[in-house]
SESEFI-737637 format. One record per residue: y, x, z of N, C-alpha, C in turn; residue in one letter. Coordinates in steps of 0.05 Angstrom, whole numbers, plus 32768, in hexadecimal, padded with zeros to 4 digits. Layout:
# residues N
YXZYXZYXZA...
This chain:
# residues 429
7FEC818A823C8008819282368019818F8250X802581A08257803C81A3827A8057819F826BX80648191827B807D81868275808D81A0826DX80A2819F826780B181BA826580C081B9827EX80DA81D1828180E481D3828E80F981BC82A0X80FB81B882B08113819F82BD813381B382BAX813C819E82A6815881BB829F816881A282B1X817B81AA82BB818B819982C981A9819A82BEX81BB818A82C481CC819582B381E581AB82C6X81F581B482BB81FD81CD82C3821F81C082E8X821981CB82F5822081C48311824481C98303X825381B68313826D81AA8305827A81C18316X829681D1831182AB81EB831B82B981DB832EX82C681E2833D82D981DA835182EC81D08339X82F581DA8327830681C5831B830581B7830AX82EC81AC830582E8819882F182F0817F82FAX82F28172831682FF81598311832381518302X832F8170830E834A8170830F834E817582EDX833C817682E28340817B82C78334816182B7X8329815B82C2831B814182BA8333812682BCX833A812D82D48353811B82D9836E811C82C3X8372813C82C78387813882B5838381348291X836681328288835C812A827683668110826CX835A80FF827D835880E3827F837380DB8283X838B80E5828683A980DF828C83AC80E68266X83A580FC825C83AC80F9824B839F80EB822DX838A80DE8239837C80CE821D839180B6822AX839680AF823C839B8098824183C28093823CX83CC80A6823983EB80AE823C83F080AD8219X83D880B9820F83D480C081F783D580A681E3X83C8809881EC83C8807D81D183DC806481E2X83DF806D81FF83FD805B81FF840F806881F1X8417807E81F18430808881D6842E808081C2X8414808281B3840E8078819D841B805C8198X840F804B81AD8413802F81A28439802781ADX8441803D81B5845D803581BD8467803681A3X845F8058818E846D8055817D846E80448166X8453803681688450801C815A846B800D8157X845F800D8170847B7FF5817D84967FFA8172X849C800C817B84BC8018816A84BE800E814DX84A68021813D84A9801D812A84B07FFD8115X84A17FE9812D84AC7FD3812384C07FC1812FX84D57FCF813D84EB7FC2814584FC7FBE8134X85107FAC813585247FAC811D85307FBB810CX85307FBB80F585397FCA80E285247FE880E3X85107FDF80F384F87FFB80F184EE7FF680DBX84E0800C80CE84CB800C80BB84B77FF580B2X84B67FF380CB84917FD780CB84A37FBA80D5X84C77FB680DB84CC7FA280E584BD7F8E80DBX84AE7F8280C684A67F6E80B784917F6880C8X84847F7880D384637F7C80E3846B7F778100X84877F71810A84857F74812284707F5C812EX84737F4C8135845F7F3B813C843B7F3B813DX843A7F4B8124841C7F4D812A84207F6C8136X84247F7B8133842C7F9B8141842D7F8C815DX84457F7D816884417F81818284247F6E8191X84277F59817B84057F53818783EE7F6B8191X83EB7F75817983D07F83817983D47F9E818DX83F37F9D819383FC7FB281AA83F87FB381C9X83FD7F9981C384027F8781E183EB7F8581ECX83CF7F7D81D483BA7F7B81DE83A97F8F81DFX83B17FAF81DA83A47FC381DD83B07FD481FCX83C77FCC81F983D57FD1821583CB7FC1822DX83C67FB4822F83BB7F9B823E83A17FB5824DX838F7FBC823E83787FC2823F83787FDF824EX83897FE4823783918003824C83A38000826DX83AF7FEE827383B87FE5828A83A07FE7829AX83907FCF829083787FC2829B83627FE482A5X835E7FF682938351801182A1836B801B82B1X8381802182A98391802F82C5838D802782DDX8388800E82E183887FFF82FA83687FFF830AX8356800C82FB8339801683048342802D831AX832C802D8329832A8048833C8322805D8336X8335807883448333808C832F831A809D8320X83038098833F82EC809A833782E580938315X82E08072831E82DB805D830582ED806982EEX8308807582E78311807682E18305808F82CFX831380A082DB830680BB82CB82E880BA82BDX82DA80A882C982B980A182C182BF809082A0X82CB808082AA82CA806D828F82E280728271X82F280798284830B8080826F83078086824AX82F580A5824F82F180BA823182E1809E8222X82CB8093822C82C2807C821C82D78067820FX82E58055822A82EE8042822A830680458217X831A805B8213832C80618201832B806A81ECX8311807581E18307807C81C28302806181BCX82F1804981C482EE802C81B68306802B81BBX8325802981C08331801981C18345802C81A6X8344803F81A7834780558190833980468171X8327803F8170831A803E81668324801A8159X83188005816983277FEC816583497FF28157X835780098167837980088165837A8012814AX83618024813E8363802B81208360801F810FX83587FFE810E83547FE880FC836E7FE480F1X837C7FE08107839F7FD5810383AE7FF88100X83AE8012810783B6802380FE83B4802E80E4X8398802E80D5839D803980C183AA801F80B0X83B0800A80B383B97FF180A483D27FEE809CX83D9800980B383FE800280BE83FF801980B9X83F7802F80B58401804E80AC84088050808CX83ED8044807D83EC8040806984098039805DX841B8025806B843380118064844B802D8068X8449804A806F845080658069845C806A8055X844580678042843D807480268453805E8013X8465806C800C848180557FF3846C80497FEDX845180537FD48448803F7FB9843980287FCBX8434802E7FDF841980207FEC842980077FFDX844180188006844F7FF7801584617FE98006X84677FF47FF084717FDD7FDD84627FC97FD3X844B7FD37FCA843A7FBA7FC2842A7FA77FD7X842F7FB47FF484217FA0800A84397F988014X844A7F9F8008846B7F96801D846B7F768005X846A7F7C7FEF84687F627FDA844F7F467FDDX84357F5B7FE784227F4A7FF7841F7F348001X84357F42801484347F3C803284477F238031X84637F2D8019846E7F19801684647EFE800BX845A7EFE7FFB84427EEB7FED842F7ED97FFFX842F7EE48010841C7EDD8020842A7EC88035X84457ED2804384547EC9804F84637EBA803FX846A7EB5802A84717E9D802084687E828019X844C7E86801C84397E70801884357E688035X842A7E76804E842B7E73806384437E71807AX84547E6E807784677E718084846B7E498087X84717E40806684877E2A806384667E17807AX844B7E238077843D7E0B807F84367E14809EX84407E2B809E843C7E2D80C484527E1580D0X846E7E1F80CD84817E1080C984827DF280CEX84777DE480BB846E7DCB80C084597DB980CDX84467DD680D7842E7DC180E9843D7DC180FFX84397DA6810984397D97811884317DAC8135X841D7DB58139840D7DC3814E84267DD18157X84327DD4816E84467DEE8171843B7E078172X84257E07817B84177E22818484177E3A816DX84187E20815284177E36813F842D7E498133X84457E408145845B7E51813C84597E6A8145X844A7E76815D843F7E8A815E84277E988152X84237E91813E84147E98812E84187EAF8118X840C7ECB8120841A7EDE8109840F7EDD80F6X84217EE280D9841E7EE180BC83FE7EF380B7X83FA7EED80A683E57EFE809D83ED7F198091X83D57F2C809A83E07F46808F83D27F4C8076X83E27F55806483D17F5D805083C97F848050X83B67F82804783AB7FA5804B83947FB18031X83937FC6802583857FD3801A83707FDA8026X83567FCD800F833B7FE08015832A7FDF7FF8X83037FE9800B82FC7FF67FEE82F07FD37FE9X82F27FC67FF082E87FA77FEA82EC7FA07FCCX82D97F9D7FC182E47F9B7FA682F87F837F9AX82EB7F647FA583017F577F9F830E7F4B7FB5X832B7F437FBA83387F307FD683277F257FE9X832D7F2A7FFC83237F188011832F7F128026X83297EFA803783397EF2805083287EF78068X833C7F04808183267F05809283387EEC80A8X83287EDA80B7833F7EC880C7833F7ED680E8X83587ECB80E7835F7ED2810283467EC9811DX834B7ED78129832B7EDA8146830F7EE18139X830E7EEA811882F87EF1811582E67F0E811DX82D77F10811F82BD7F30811D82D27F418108X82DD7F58810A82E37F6680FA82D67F7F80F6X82BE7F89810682AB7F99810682A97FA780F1X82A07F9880DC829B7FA580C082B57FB180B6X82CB7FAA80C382E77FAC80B082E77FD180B9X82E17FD780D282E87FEC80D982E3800280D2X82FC801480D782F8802C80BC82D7803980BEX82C9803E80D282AC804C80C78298803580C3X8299801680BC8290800380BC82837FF480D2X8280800080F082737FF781078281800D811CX82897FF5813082958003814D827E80188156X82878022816A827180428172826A80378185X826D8019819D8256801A81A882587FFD81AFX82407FF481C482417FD781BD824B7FC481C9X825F7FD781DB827D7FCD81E8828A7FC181D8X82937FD281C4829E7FD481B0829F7FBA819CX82877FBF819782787FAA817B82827F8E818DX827B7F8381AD82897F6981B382A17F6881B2X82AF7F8081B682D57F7F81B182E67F79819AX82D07F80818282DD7F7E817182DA7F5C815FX82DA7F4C816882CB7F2F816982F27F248164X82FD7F2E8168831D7F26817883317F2F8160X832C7F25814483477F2C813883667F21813FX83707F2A8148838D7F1A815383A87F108142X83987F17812083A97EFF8110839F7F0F80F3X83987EFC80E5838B7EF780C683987F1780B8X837D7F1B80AA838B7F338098837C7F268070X83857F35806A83867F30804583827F4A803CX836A7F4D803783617F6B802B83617F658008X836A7F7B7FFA836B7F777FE883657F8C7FDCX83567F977FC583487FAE7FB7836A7FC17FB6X835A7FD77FC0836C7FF27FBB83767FF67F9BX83607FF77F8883637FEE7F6483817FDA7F63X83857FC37F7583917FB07F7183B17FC27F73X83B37FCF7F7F83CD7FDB7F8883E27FE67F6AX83CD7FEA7F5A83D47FF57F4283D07FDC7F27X83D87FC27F2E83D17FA87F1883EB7F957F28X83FD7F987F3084097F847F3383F87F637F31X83F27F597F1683E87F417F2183D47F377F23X83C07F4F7F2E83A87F4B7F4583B77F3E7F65X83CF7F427F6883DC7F3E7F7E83E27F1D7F84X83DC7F097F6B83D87EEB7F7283C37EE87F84X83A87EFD7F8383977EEA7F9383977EE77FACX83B27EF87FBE83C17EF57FD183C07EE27FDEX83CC7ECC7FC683D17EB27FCC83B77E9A7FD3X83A17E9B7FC983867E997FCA837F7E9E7FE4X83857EB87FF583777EBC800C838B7EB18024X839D7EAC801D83B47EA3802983A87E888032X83A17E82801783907E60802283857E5A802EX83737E69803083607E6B804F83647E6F8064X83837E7A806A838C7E7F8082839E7E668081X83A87E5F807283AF7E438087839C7E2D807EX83847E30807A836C7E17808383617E1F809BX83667E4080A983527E4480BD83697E3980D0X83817E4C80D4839A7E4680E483A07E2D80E6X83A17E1680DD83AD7DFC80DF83957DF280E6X837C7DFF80EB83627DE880E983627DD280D8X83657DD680BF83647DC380B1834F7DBC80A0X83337DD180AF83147DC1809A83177DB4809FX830D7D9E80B283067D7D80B7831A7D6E80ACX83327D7480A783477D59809A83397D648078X83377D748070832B7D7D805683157D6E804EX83067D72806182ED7D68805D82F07D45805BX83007D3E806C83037D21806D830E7D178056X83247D25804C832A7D19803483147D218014X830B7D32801B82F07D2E7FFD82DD7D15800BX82DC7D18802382C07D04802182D37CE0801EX82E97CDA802C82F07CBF802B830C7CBB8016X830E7CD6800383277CD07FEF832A7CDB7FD1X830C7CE27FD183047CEB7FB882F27CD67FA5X82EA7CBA7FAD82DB7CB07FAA82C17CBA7F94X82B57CD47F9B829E7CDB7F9382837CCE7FA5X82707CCD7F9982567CC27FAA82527CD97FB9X82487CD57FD182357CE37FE482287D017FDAX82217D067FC2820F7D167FC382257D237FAAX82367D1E7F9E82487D2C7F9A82587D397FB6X82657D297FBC82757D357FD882607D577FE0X824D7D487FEA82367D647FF4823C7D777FE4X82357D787FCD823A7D877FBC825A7DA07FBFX826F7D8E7FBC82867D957FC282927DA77FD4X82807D9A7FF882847D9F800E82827DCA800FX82707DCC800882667DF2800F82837DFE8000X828C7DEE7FE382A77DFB7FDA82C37DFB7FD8X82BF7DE77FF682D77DDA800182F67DF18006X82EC7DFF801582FE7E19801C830B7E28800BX82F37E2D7FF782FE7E3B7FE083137E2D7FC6X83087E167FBC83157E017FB983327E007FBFX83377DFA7FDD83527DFF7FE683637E137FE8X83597E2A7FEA83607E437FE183727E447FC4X83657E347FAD83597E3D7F9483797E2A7F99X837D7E167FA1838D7DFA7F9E83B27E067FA5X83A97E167FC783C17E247FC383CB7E367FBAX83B97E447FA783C47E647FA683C97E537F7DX83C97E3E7F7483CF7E337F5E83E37E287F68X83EB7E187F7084007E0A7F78841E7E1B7F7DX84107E337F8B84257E4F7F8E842F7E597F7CX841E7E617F6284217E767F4E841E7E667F39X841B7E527F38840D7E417F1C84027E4C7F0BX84097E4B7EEC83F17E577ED783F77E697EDEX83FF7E807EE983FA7E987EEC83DE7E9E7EFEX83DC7E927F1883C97E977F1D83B27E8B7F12X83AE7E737F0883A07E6D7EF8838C7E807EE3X83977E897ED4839C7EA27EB883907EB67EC7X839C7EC17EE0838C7EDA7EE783787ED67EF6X836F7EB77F0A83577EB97F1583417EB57EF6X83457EA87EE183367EAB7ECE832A7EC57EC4X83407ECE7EC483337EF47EB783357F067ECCX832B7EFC7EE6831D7F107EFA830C7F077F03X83097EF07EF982E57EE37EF582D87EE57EE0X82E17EEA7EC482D47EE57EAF82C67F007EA5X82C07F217EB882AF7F297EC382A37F2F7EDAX82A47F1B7EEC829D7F1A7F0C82817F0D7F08X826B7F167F1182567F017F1D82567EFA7F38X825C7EDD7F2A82637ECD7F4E823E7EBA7F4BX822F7EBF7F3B82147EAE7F40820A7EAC7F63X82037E997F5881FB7E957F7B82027E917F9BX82217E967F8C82357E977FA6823F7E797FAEX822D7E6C7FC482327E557FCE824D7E3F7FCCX825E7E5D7FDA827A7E467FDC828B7E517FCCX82877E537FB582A37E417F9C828A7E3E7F80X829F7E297F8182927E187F6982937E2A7F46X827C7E1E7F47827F7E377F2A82927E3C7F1CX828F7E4A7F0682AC7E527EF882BE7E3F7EEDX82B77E2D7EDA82B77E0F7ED582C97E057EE1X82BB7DFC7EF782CE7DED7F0582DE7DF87F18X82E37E147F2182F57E1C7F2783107E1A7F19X830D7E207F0383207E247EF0832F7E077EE8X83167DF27EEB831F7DDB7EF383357DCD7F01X832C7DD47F1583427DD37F3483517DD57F31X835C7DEC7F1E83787DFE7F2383897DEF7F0EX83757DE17EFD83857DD97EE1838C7DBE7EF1X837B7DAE7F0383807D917F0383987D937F1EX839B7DB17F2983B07DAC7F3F83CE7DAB7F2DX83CC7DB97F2383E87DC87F0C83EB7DAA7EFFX83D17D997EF783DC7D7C7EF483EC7D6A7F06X83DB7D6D7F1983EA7D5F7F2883FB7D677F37X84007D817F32841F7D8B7F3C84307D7E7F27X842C7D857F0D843F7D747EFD84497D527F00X84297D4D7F00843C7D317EF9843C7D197F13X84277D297F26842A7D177F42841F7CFC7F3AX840C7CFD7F2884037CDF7F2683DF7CDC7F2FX83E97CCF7F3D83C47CC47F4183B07CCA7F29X839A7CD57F3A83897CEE7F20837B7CCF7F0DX837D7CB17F0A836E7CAA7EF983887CA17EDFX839C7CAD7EE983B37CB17ED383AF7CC57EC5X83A67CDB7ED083A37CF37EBD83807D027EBEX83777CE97EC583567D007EBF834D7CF07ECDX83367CEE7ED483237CE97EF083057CF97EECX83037D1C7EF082FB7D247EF782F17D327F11X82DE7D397F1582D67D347F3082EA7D557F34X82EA7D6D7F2D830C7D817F3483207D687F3AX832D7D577F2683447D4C7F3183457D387F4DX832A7D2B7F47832E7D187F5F832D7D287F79X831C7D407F8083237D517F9283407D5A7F90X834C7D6D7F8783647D777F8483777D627F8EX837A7D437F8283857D2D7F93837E7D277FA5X836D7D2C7FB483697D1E7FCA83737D3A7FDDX836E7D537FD683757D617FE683A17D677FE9X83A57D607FDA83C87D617FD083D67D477FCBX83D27D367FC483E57D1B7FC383EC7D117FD5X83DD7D0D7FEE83EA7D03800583EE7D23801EX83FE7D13803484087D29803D83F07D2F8057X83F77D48805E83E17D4A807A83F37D3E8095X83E37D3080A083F37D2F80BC83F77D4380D1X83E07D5980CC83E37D7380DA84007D8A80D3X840C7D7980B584207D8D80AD843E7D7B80A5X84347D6A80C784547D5080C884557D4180AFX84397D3B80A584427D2F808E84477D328073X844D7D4D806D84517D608058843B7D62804BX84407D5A802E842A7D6E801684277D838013X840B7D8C801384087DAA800684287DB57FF1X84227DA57FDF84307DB37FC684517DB27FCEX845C7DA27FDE84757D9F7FEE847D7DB77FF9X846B7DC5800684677DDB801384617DF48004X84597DF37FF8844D7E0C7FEC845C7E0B7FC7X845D7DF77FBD845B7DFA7FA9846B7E0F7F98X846A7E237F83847E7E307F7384997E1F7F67X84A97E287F6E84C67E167F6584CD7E217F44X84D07E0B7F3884DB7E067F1D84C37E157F0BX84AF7E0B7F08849B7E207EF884987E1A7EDCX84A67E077ED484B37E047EBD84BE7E197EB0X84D27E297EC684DE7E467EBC84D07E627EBBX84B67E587EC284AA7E747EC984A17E7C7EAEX84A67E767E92849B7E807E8284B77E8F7E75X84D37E887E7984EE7E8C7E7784EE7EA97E83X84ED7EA87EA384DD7EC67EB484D67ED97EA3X84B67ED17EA784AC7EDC7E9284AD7EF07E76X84C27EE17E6784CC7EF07E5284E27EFE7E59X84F17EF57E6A850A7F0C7E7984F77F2B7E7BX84E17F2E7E9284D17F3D7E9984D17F507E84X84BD7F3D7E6F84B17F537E5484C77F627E45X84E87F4E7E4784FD7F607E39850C7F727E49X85007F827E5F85107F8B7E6D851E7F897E85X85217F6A7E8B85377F577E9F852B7F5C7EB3X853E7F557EC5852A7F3B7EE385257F287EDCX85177F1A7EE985017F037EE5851B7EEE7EE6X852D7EF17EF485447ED87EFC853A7EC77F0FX85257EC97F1C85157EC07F2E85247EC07F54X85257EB27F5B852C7EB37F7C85187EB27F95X84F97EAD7F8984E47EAD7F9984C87EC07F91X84C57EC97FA584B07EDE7FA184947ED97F9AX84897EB57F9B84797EB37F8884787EB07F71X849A7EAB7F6984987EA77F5084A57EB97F3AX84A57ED67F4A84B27EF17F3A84937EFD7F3BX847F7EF17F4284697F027F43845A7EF17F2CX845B7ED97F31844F7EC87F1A84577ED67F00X846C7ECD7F0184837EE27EE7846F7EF57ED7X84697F047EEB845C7F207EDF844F7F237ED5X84387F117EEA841E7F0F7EDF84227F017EC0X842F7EEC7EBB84287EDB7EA584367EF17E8FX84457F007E9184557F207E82843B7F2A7E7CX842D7F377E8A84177F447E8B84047F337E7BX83F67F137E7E83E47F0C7E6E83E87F087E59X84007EFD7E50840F7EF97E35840F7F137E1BX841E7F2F7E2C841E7F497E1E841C7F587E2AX84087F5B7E3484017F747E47840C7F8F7E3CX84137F987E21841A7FAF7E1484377FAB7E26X84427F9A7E1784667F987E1F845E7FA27E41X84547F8B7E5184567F937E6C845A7FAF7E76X844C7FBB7E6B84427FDF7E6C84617FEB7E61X84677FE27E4E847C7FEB7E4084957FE87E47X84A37FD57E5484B47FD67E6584AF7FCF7E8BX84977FDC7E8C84957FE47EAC84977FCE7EC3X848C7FB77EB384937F9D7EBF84837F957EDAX84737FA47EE084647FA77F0184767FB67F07X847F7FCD7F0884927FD87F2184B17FCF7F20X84BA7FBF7F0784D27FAF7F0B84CD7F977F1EX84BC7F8C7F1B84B87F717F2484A57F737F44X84A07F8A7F4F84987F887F6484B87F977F78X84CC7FA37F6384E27FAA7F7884F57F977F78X84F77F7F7F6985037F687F6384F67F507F7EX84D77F597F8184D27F487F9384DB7F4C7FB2X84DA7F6E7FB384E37F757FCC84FD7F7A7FD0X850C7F737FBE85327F6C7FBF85307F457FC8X851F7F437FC285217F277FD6851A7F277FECX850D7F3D7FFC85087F39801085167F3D8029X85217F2B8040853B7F28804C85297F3F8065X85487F4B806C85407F5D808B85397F4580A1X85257F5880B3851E7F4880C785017F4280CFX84F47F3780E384E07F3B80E884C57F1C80DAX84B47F1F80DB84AB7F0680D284A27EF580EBX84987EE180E6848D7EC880FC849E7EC78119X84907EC2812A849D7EBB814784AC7ED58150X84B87ED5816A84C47EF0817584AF7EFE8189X84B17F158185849D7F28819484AD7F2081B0X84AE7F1981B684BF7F1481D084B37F0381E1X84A57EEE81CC84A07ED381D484937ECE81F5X84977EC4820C84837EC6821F84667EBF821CX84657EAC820B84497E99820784367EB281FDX84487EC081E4843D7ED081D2842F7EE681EBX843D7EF081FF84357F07820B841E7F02821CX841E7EEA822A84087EDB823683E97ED7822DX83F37ECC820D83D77EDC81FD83D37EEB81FAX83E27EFA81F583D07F1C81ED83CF7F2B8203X83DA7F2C821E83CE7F31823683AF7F2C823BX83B07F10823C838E7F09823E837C7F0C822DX83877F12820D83717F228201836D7F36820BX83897F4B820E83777F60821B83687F698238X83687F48823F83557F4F8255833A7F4A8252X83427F3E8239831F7F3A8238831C7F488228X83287F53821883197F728206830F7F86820FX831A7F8A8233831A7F9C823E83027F928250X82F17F78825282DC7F79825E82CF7F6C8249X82CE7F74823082BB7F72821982B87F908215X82BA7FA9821D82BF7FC2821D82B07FC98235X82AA7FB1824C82987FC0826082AA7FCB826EX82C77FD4827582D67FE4828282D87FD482A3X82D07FB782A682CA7FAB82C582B37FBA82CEX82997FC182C082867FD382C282887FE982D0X82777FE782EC82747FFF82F78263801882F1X826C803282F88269804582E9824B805082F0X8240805882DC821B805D82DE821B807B82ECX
């Protein structure tokens, strides 16, 4: 058998560099406009003002990168560019389609309510840690996908899988994307249309401030030296620690409301086998023995000594020193939840909830909805009570100021190292 022919490839025109050049001016001219108009869009009283902070993050650090190729030689330049700016196209579409979506009225009202939810539980405990660093810390975003139930992704994680064709296009790429630059809260697209599917918000919220405050190890310390369970209970405990706390604040937030609906979006879920949360049982546990001891604040061998309560106390009765001292429930807790069943029936006859806080016009609903779900339907009590939540919501931007120097300093050096996780220091083959 003789080789075939040697085809070579076809000899370049006198003007293919000058076209090549002016190519590469415009992929590169091209998604800096893009991310300017980002930018606009979330300046004050813009559209996305609420997002400014993570907008200019994830701006700052895509800009960074594109700097970082302008400043290559033009050779290098034109060589690497068409690659180097489709991954960064590509990465910039994680956070674009997230933020276009927030376009659409139906779609950003119920992530504009999210988001609020989310930032109300997180905010009062950024606030109080102690750490300063964490005042620069942006809120979590909440976003639609096909995920069937909530999930949290934490900030600096792999978001690879998140991305719209499920894997970056090359394996530049796949290391770049290792770098989430602040927590998102995915929550089923289905959910958008259930109002109080929207508690478990509060659930993933939890996880972001156990990852954000670093607060496994004080967690962990208090089940093993304040739960007085033996050894091989604790073990036991340990794998459903996270979830647990999750379970602790997103009850403490919403009370029986969230309660009520994590029950009947488990009670056809198969969670068998799934390591970290504790079976159904004693999930449901947890939530009952926190709502106790939200009530009555008494040491759990006053009101139980089950191994849910003695956790639940040990994780909430005394305060963290990571959060100046402050209790969970100090921080987080739903105000006056005594009235939330008063709410409640406002809701089903029509009213406003009479409510002044946005976890607890959402609680409202839900417990409208479990009580008479017919009525709910019947006087429209999801789209009253989700425009009731966003009439509480004050103009202005959330978390630190996009301005911040510290803030710009980091996301500069992410994008310098995004930009040599991309291979773009790489000389051209």
């Amino acid at each position: 058998m003789t080789d075939g022919p040697d085809i070579q490839p076809p000899a370049l025109d006198a003007g293919f560099h000058t076209r090549r050049k002016a190519e590469v001016r415009h992929l590169l001219t091209g998604l800096e406009r893009e991310l300017t108009d980002w930018r606009e869009a979330a300046r004050a009283r813009g559209p996305l003002e609420k997002h400014q902070s993570q907008i200019e993050s994830a701006v700052r650090v895509v800009t960074t990168a594109l700097e970082q190729l302008r400043s290559l030689p033009a050779s290098e330049q034109q060589h690497r560019a068409p690659e180097l700016v489709l991954d960064l196209h590509h990465l910039w579409d994680f956070f674009r389609i997230k933020l276009t979506v927030r376009h659409i009225p139906q779609y950003k009202e119920f992530l504009d309510a999210a988001d609020e939810l989310a930032w109300a539980i997180y905010d009062p405990v950024r606030q109080a840690a102690t750490n300063p660093s964490l005042s620069l810390r942006e809120p979590p975003l909440t976003f639609l996908g096909r995920h069937p139930v909530p999930f949290a992704t934490a900030r600096g994680s792999d978001f690879e899988d998140l991305l719209p064709s499920g894997a970056q296009r090359t394996l530049a790429g796949r290391r770049a994307s290792r770098h989430l630059p602040f927590p998102l809260i995915g929550i089923p697209w289905s959910a958008s249309h259930h109002l109080p599917s929207l508690l478990a918000a509060a659930h993933e919220t939890g996880h972001h401030i156990e990852d954000d405050l670093d607060l496994t190890e004080p967690l962990l310390t208090r089940l093993r030296e304040r739960t007085g369970l033996p050894a091989e209970r604790v073990s036991v405990w340990e794998p459903w620690l996270g979830e647990v706390f999750a379970d602790v604040c997103a009850t403490l937030t919403c009370g029986e409301a969230y309660v009520r609906t994590l029950a009947d979006a488990l009670a056809t879920r198969d969670v068998a086998g799934v390591s970290a949360y504790p079976p159904l049982r004693l999930r449901l546990q947890v939530c009952s023995a926190t709502l106790a001891e939200q009530a009555t604040g008494m040491p759990p061998e006053e009101h139980g000594s089950t191994e849910p309560t003695a956790v639940v106390q040990a994780l909430i009765h005394d305060g963290f020193p990571e959060l100046g001292g402050a209790t969970l429930a100090s921080l987080v807790a739903l105000r006056h939840p005594d009235q939330l069943e008063q709410a409640s029936l406002r809701l089903r006859n029509g009213l406003r909830s009479g409510r002044s806080d946005v976890p607890g016009v959402l609680a409202a609903a839900a417990l409208a909805f479990l009580d008479a779900p017919d009525a709910y339907d019947d006087h429209a009590v999801g789209t009253r009570a989700l425009h009731e939540v966003l009439s509480l919501v004050p103009q202005g931007p959330r978390a630190a100021s996009a301005a911040d120097k510290l803030l710009a300093l980091r996301d500069s050096a992410a994008g310098r190292d995004l930009f040599d996780l991309l291979g773009g220091d790489a000389a051209p083959e």
